[in-house]
MITOR-914567 format. One record per residue: x, y, z of N, C-alpha, C in turn; residue in three letters; chain. Coordinates in steps of 0.1 Angstrom, whole numbers, plus 2048, in hexadecimal, padded with zeros to 3 digits. Example, Ala and Ser with C-alpha at 12.3 -4.5 7.8 and 13.67 -1.06 7.14 Angstrom:
! residues 2
ZATOR:n_xx:n_yy:n_zz:ca_xx:ca_yy:ca_zz:c_xx:c_yy:c_zz:residuo:cadena
ZATOR:884:7C7:84E:87B:7D3:84E:884:7DF:84E:ala:A
ZATOR:880:7EA:847:889:7F5:847:881:800:84F:ser:A
END
This chain:
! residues 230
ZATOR:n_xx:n_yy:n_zz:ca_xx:ca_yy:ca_zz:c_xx:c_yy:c_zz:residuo:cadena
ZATOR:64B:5B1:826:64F:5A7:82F:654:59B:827:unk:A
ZATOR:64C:597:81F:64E:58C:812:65C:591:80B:unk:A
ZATOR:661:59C:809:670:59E:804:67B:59F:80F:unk:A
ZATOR:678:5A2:81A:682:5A4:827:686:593:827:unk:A
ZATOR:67B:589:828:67A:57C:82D:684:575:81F:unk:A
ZATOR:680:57B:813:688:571:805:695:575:808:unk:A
ZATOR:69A:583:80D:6A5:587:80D:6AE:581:818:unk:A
ZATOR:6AA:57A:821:6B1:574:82B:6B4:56B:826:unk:A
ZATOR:6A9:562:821:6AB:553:81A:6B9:550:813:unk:A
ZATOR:6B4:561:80B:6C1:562:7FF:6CD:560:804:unk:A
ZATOR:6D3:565:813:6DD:566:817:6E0:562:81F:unk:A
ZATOR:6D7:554:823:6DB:549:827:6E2:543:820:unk:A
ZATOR:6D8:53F:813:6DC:53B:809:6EA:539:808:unk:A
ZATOR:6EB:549:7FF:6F7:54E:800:706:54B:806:unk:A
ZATOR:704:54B:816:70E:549:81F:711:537:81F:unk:A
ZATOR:705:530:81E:708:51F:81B:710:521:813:unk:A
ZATOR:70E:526:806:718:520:7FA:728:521:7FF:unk:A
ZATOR:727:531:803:732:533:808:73C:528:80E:unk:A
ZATOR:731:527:81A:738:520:827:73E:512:81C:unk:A
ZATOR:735:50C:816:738:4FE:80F:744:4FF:805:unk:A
ZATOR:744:50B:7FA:753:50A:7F8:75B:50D:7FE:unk:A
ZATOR:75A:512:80B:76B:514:817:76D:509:81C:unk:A
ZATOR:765:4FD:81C:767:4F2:824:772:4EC:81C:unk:A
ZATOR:77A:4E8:824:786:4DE:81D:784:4D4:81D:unk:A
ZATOR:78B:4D3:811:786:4C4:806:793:4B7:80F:unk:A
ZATOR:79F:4BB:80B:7A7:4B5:816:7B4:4BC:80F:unk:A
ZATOR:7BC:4B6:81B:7CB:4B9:813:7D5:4AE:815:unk:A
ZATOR:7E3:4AA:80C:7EB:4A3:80E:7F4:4A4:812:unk:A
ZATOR:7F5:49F:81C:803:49E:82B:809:495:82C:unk:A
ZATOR:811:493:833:81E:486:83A:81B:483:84B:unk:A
ZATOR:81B:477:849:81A:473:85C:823:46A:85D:unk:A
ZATOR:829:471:86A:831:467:870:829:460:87E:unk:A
ZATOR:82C:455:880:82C:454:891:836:449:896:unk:A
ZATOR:835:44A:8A3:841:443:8A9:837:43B:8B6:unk:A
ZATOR:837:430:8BA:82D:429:8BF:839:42B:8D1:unk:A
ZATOR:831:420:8DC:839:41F:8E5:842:41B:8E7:unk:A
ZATOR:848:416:8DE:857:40E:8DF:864:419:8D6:unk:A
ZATOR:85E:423:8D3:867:42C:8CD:863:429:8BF:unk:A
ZATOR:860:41D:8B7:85C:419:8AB:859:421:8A1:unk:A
ZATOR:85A:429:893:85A:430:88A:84C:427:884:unk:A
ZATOR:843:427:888:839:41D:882:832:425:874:unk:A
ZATOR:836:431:874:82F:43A:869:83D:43F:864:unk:A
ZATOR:842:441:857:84D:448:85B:849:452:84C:unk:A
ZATOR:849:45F:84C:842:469:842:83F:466:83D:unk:A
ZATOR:82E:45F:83A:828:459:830:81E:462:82B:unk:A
ZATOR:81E:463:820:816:46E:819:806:465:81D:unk:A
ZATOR:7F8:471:825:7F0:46E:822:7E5:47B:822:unk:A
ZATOR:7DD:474:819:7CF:483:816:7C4:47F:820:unk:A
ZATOR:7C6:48A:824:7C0:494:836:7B1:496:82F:unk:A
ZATOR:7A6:490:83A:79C:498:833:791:49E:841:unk:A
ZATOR:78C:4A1:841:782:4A7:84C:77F:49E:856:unk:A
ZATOR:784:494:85F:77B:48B:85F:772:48F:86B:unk:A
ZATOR:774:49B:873:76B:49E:87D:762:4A8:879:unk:A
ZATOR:762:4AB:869:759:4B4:868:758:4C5:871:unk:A
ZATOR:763:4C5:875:764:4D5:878:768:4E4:86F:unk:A
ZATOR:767:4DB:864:76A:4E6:85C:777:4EB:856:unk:A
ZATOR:785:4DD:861:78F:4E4:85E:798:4D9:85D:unk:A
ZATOR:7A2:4D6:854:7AD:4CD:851:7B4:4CE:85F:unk:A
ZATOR:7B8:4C5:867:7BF:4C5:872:7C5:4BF:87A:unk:A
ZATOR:7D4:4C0:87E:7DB:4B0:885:7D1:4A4:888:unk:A
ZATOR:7C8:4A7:88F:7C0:49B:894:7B9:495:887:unk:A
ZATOR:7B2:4A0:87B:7B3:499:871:7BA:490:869:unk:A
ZATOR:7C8:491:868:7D3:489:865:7DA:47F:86D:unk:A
ZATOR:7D6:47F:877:7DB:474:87E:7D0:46B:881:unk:A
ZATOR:7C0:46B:87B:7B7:468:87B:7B5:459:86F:unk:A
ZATOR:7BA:467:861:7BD:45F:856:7C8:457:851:unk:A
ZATOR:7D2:459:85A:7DE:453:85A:7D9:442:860:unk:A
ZATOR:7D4:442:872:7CE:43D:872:7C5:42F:86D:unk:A
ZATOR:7BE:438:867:7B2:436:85B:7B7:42A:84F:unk:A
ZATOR:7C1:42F:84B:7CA:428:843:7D4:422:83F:unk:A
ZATOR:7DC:421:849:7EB:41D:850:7E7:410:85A:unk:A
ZATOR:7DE:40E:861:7E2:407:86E:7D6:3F7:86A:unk:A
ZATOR:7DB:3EF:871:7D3:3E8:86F:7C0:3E4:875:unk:A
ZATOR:7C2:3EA:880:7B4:3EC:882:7AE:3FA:880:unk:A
ZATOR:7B4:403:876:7B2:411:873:7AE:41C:87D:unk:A
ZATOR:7A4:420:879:79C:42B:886:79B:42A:891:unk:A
ZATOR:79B:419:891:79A:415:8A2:7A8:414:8A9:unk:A
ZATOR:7B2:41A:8A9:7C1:416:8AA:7C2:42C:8B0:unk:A
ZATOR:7B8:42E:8AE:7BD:443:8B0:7B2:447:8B4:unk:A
ZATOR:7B1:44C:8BF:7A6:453:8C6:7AC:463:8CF:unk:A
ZATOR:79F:46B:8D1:7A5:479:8D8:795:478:8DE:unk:A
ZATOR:798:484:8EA:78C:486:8F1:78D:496:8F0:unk:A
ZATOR:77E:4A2:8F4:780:4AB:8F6:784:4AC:906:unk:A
ZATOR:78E:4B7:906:78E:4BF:918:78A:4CD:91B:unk:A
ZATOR:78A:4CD:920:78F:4DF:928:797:4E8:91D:unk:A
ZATOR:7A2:4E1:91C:7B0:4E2:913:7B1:4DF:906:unk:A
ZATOR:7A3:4D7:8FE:7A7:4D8:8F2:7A3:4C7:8EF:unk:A
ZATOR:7A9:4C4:8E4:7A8:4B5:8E3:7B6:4AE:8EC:unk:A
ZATOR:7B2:4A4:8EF:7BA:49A:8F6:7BE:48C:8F2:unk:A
ZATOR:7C8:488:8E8:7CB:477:8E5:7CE:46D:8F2:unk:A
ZATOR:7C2:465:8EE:7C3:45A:8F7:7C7:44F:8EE:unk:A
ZATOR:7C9:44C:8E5:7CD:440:8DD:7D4:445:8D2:unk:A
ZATOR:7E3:444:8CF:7E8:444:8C3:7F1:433:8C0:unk:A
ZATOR:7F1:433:8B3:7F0:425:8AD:7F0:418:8B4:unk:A
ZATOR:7E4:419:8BA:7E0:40F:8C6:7E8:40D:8D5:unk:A
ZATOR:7E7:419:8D4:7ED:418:8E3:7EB:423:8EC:unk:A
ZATOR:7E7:41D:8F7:7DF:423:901:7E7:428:90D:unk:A
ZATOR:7E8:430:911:7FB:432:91A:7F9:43E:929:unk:A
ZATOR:7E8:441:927:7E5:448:930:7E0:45A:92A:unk:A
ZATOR:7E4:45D:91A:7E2:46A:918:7F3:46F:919:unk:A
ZATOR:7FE:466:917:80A:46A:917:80F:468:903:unk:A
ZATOR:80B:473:8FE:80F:475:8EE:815:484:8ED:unk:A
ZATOR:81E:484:8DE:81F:48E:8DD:81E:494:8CB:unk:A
ZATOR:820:4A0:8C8:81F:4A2:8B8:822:4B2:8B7:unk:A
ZATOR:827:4AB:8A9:82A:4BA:8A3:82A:4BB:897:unk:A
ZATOR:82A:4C8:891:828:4C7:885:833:4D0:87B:unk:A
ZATOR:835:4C9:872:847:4D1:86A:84F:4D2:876:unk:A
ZATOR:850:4C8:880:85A:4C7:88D:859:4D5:898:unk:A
ZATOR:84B:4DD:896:849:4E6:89F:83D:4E4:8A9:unk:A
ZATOR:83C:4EC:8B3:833:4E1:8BB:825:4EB:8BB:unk:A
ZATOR:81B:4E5:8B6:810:4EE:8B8:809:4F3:8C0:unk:A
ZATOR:7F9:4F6:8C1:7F4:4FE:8CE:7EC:4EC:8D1:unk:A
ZATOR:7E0:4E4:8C5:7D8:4DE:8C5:7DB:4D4:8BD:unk:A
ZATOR:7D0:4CC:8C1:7CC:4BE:8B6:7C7:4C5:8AE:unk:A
ZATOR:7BC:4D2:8B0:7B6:4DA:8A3:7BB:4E5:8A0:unk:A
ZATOR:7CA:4E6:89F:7D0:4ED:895:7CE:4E7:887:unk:A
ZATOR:7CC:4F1:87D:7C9:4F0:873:7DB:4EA:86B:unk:A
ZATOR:7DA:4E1:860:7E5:4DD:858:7E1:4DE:84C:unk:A
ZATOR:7EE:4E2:843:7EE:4E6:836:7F0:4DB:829:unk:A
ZATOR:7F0:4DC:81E:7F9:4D3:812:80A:4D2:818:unk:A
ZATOR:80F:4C5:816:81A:4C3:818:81E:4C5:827:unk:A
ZATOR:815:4C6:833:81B:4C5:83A:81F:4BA:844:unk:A
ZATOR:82C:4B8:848:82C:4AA:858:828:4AB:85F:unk:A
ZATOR:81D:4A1:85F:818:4A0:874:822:494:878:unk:A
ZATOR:825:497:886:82E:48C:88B:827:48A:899:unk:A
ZATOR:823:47E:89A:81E:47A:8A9:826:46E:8AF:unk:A
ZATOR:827:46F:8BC:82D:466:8C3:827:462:8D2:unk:A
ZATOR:82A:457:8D6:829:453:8E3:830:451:8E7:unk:A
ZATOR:833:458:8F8:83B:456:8FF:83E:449:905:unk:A
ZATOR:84E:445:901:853:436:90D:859:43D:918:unk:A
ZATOR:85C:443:91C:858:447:92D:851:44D:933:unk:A
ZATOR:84C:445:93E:841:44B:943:841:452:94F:unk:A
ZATOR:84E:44B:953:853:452:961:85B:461:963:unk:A
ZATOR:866:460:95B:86D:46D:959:86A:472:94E:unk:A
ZATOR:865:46F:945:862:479:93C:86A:47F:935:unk:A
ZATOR:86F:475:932:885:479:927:87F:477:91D:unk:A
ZATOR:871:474:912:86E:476:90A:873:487:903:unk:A
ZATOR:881:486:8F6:882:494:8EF:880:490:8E4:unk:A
ZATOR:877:49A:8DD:874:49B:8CF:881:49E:8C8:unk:A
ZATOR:886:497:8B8:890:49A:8B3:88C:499:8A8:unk:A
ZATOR:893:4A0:89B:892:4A1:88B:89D:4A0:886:unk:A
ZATOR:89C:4A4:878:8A8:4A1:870:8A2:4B1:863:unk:A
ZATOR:8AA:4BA:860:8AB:4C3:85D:8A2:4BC:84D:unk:A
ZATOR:8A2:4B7:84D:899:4B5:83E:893:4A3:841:unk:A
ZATOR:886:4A5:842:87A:49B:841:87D:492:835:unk:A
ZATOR:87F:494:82B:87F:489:81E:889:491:818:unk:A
ZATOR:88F:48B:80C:896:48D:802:896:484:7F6:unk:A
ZATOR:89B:486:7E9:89F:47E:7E1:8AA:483:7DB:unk:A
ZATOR:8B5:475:7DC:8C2:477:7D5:8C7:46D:7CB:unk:A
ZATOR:8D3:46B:7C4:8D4:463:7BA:8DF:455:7C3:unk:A
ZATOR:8DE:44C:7BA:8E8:444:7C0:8F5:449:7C3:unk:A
ZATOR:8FA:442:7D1:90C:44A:7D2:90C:456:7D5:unk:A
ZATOR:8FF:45F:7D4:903:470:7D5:8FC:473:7E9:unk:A
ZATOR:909:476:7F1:90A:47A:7FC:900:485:7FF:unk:A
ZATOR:8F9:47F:80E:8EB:483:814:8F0:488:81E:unk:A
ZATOR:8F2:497:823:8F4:49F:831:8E8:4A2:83A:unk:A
ZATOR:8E6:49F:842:8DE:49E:849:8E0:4A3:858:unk:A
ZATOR:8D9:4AA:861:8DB:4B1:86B:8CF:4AD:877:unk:A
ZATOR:8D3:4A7:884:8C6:4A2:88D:8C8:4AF:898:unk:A
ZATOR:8BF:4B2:89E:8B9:4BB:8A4:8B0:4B4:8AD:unk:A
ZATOR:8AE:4BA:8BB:8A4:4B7:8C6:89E:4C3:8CA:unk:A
ZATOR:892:4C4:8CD:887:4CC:8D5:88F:4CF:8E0:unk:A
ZATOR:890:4DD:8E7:88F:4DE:8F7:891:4E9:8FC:unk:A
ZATOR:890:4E9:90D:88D:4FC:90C:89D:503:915:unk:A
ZATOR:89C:512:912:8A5:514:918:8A0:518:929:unk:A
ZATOR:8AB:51B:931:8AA:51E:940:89E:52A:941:unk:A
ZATOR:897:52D:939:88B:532:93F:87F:530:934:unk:A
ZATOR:882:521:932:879:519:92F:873:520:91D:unk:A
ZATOR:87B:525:914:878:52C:90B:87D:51A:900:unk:A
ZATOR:874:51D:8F9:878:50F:8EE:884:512:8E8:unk:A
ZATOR:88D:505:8E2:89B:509:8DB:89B:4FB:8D3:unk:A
ZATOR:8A7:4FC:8CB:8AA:4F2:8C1:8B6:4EF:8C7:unk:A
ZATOR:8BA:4E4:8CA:8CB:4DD:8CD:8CA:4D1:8C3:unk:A
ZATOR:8DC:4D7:8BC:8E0:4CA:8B7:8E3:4BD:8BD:unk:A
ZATOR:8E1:4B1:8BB:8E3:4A7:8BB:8F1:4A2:8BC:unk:A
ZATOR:8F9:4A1:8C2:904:499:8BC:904:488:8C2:unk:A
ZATOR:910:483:8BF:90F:473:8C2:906:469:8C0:unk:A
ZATOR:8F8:46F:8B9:8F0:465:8B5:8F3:459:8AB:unk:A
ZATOR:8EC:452:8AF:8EE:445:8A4:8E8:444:898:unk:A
ZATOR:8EB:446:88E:8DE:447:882:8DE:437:87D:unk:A
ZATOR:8D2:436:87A:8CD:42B:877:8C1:42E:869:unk:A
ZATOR:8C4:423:863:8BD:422:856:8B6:413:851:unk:A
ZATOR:8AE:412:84F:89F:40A:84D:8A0:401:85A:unk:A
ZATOR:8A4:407:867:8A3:404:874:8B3:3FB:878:unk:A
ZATOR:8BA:3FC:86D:8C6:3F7:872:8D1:405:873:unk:A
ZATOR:8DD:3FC:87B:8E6:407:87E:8F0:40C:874:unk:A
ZATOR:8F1:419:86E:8F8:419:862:906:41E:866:unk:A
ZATOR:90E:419:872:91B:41F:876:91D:42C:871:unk:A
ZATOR:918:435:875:915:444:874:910:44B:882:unk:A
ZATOR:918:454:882:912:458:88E:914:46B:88D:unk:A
ZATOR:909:473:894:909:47C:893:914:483:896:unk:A
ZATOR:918:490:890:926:49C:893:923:4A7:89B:unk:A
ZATOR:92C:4AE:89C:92A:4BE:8A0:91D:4C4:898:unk:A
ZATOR:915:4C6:89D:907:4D1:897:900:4C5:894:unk:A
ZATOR:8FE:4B6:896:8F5:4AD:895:8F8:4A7:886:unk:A
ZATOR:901:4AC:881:903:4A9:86D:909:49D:86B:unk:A
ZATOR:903:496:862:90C:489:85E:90A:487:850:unk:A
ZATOR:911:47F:84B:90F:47B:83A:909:46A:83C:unk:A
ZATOR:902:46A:82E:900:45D:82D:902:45B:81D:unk:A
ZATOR:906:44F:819:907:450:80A:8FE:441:806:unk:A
ZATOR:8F7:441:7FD:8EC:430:7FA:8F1:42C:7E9:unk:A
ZATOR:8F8:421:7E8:8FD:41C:7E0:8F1:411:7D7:unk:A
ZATOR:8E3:416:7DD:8DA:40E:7D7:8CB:413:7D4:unk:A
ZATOR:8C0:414:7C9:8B8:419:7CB:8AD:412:7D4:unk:A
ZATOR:8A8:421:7D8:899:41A:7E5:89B:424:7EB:unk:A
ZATOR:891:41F:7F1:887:42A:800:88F:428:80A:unk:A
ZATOR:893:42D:814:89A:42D:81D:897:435:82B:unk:A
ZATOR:890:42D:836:88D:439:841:89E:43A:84A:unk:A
ZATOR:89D:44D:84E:8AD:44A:852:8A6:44F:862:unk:A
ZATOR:8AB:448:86D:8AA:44E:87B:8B4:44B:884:unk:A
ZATOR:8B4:452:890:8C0:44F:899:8B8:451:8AB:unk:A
ZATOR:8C2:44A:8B0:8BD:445:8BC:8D1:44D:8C6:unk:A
ZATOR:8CB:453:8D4:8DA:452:8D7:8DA:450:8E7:unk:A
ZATOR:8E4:44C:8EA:8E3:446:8F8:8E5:451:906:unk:A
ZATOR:8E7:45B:902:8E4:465:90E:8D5:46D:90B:unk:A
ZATOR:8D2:468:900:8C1:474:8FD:8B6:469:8FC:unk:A
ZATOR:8AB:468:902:8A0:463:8FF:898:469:8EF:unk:A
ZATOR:8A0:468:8E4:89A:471:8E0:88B:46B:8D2:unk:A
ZATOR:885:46D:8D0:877:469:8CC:877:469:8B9:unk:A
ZATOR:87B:45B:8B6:883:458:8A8:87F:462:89F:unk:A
ZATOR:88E:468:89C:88A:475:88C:886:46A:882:unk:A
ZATOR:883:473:877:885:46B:86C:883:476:85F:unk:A
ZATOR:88B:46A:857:88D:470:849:88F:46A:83F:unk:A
ZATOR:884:46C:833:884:45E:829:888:461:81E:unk:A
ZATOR:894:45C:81E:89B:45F:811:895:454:802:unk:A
ZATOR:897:45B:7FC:895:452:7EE:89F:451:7E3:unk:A
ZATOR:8A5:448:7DF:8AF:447:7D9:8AE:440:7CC:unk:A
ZATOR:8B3:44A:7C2:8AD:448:7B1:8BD:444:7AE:unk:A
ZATOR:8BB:43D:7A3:8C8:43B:795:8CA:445:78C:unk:A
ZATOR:8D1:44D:78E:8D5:455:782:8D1:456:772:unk:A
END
């Protein structure tokens, strides 16, 4: 009985260790968010994700926790979620309270949960909706999240929106007529056929690029370019 009893021990034992090295340590991601005013208040900022609910698993709600956490000025207290029926629920993203009207995705695709699990390197993008009535809130991107180019060397770029076809199946539409805008000013640019435009920076720096357009409500892309000297 005394070796039946050590041998469970053992493999409790055993299974702890286990379970302790599977737990994730954290991983390093990008968050964006966009507040109620359309605002880019996060725009791909690199930050390291770490457990903070203790479930065992790196996960949007963990990143937009630590984003949060570290980004805002009253931190943790600026992002809150509830459990439902359905899963977790955001009642508060970067202070602002709007009724449970947010939305998010991650690498510009839209997931099942707050506890889907996220990887190294990947974008979470959260937003709050500014309508509340019709609901012309569309998610939009830009075919490449960041880049780095040299001074003078021409940046092609492609915007895209979220939305479904006539029997409601998800799809990708180009953008055209949008306005692109860079570190929130208007850079007389405007999107083409298939959403493509060039931009060229005759200076180095960081640069967030987004666009806003007047038939789409659409929910600011972004894309942070970095521009080196040769």
């Amino acid at each position: 009985m005394k070796k039946i009893a050590s041998l469970v021990l053992a493999l409790v034992f055993l299974f702890s260790l286990a379970f302790a090295e599977e737990a994730p340590a954290g991983v390093n991601a990008f968050v964006s968010i966009t507040n109620d005013e359309n605002a880019l208040v996060l725009a791909y900022e690199p930050i390291f994700v770490t457990d903070q609910d203790n479930d065992g698993a790196i996960t949007i709600a963990d990143a937009l926790a630590c984003a949060h956490a570290a980004k805002h000025e009253n931190g943790a207290e600026a992002f809150a979620y509830v459990p439902t029926e359905y899963g977790l629920s955001l009642t508060l993203l970067w202070g602002v309270d709007n009724g449970g009207s947010y939305g998010y995705m991650v690498n510009d695709a839209s997931p099942l949960s707050l506890q889907d699990a996220i990887k190294e390197g990947d974008h979470v993008k959260a937003y709050a909706f500014t309508d509340l009535v019709g609901w012309t809130d569309t998610y939009s991107f830009f075919d490449k999240a960041a880049l780095e180019v040299k001074v003078g060397e021409a940046v092609s770029l492609a915007l895209s929106a979220a939305g479904y076809d006539e029997m409601w199946n998800p799809v990708v539409l180009p953008v055209e007529g949008a306005r692109v805008t860079v570190n929130g000013a208007e850079a007389n640019v405007a999107t083409a056929e298939g959403g493509v435009f060039e931009l060229t920076f005759e200076e180095a720096g960081v640069y967030v690029v987004s666009a806003a357009s007047e038939n789409m409500n659409l929910v600011s892309p972004v894309c942070v370019i970095t521009v080196v000297q040769e």
